[in-house]
N, C-alpha and C positions, 0 to 999 in steps of 0.2 A: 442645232436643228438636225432631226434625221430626215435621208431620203428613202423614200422606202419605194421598191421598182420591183414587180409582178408582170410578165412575160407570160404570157397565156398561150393559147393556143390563135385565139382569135384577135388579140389587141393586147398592148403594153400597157400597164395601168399602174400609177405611180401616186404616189403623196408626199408632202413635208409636215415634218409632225413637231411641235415644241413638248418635249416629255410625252403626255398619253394625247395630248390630244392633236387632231387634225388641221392642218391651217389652212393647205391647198391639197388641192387634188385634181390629177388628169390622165386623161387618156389618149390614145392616138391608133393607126394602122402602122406599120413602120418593119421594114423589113431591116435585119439584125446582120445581115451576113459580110458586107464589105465594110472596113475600115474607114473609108470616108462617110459613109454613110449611116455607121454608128458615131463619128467626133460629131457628124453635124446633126443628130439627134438628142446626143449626150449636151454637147456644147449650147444647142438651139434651144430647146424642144426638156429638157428635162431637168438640168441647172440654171441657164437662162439668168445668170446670177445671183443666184440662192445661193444665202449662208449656210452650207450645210456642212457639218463638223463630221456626221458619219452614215455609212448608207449599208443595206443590205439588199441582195438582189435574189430574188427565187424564178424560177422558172421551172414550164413542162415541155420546152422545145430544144434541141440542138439546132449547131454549137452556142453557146454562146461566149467563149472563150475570150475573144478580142470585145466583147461588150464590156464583159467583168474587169479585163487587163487595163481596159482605156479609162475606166472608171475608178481603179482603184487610183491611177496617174491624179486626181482631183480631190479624191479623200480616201481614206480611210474607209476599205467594203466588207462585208462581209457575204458571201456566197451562202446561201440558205443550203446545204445538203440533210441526205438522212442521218450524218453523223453531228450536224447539227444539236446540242444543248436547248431544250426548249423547256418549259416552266411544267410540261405534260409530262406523264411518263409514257413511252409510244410501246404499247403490246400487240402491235400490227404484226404480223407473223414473215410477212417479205417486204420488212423496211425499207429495202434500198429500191424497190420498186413505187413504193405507196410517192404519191402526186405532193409537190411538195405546198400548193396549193389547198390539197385536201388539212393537211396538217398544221397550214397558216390558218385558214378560216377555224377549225377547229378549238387553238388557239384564242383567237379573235373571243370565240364566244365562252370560253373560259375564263375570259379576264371579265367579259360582260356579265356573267352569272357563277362564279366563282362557289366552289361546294355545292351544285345541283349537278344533277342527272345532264345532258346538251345533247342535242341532236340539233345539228348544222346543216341544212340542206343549201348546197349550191348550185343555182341553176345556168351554168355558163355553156359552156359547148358540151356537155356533160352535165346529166343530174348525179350529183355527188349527195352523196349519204353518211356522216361522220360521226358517228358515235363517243361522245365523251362522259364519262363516270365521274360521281359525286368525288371519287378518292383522286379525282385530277390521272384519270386516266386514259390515254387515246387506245382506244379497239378498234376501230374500223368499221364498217360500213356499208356500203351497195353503189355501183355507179351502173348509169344507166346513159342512153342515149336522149341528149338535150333534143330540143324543139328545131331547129334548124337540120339538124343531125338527121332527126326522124322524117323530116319533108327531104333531105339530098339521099337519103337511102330508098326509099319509095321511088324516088325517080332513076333512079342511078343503076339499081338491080332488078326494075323492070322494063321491059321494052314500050309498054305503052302510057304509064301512067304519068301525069306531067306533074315537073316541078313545081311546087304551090308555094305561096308565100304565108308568114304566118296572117291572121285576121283578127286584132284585137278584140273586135265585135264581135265575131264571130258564136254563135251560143245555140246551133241547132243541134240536137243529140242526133236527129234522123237525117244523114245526108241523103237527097234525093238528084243531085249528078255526084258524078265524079271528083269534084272538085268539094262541092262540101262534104263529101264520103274522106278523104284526104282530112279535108282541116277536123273532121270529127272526130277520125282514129288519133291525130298526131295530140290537135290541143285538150279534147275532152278526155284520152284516153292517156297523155301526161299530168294533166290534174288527178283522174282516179288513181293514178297509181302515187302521186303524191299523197294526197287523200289516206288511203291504205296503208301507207307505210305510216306515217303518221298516230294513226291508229294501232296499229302493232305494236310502235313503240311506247304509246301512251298505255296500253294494256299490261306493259312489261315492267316498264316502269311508271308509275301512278306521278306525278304533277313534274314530271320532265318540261324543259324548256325546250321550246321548236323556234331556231331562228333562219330565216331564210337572206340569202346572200346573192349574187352572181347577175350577171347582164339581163338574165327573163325576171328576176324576183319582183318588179312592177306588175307583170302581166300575172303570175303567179298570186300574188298576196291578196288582191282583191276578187280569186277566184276560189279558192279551196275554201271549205266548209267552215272550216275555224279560224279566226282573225291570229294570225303568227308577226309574230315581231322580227320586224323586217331591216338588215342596214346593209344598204351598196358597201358600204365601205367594211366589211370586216374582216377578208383576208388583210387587204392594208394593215388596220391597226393589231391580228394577230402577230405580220411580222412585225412591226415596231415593238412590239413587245417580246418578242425572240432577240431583238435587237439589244431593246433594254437590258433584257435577263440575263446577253453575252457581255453585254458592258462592266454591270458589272460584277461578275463571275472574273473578269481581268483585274478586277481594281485590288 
């Protein structure tokens, strides 16, 4: 069994996987930084006594130094970096920067659609935009400011406007207060620009696949113009299959 462990910005997101497919899967809040506080995460909360023979762990946060040291004590880990082996060829121009997240999902939809055109949109704290090529190549992309992101910026760098929450229902283009002037800009004008990008790259490349990933992709999928195939889980099963691919590359 793999364990496969994504550290986000905003939540730890983990799965067990038997070969490609998924068995479990969870999520949690969880601060990474003290040693007692990562055994009883790791211990509690993440093995929980799961057979798990080997694990790989990616992240977009520091440290996470003693999460990885304490975990490798239980199996066998492998740390996701950009010097990382992946089944992709990565032509991102500043590797050791690109999000190792971006490059998991990526992955993910490679395995999904394998010799097509991929454009990966993930909608987590970040609208991420990832580009992958029929010849299995990663280029890169567009990142943008997520939903949540866009409503704590509006509050945060001006003195009067107040924090809004997002509003699932939400669907008037014409805000007439302040408040649906807010959810108008953030949510209808995050859909256009999903929308648009979309569209650009459908124009570039002709019967490319659009697959939508990350924490908003509910609120997302049933709002943009064209029905996109949609899976929570595909950074997940990208790194499992990073995972795979280093296994065996060792054998």
């Amino acid at each position: 069994m793999n364990l496969i462990v994504d550290i986000g910005n905003t939540r730890i997101k983990a799965g067990v996987f038997q070969q490609d497919e998924l068995k479990q899967h969870f999520a949690f809040n969880h601060p990474i930084t003290e040693l007692t506080t990562i055994k009883e995460l790791i211990n509690k909360e993440i093995l929980n006594d799961r057979a798990v023979t080997n694990c790989i762990v990616a992240s977009v946060v520091d440290p996470i130094d003693l999460f990885v040291n304490y975990l490798k004590e239980k199996a066998p880990t492998l740390l996701f970096t950009d010097t990382t082996p992946t089944p992709l060829v990565n032509m991102y121009k500043s590797a050791t920067t690109l999000g190792s997240d971006r490059l998991a999902a990526a992955v993910g939809g490679y395995v999904l659609f394998p010799g097509k055109n991929i454009l990966v949109i993930d909608t987590g704290t970040c609208l991420k935009y990832n580009f992958v090529t029929n010849d299995s190549k990663y280029i890169g992309g567009a990142i943008s400011p997520g939903l949540k992101m866009r409503f704590k910026a509006l509050h945060n760098f001006t003195s009067r406007l107040p924090l809004v929450e997002p509003d699932e229902n939400f669907k008037t283009l014409i805000g007439t207060t302040t408040h649906e002037s807010i959810l108008s800009g953030v949510e209808i004008g995050s859909i256009a620009e999903i929308d648009g990008f979309i569209e650009k790259y459908k124009s570039l490349y002709p019967g490319i696949s659009v697959i939508l990933t990350g924490g908003d992709a509910c609120f997302f999928e049933k709002r943009l113009k064209k029905p996109i195939f949609a899976d929570p889980f595909l950074t997940l099963k990208g790194l499992n299959a990073i995972l795979e691919y280093n296994i065996r590359r060792s054998k």
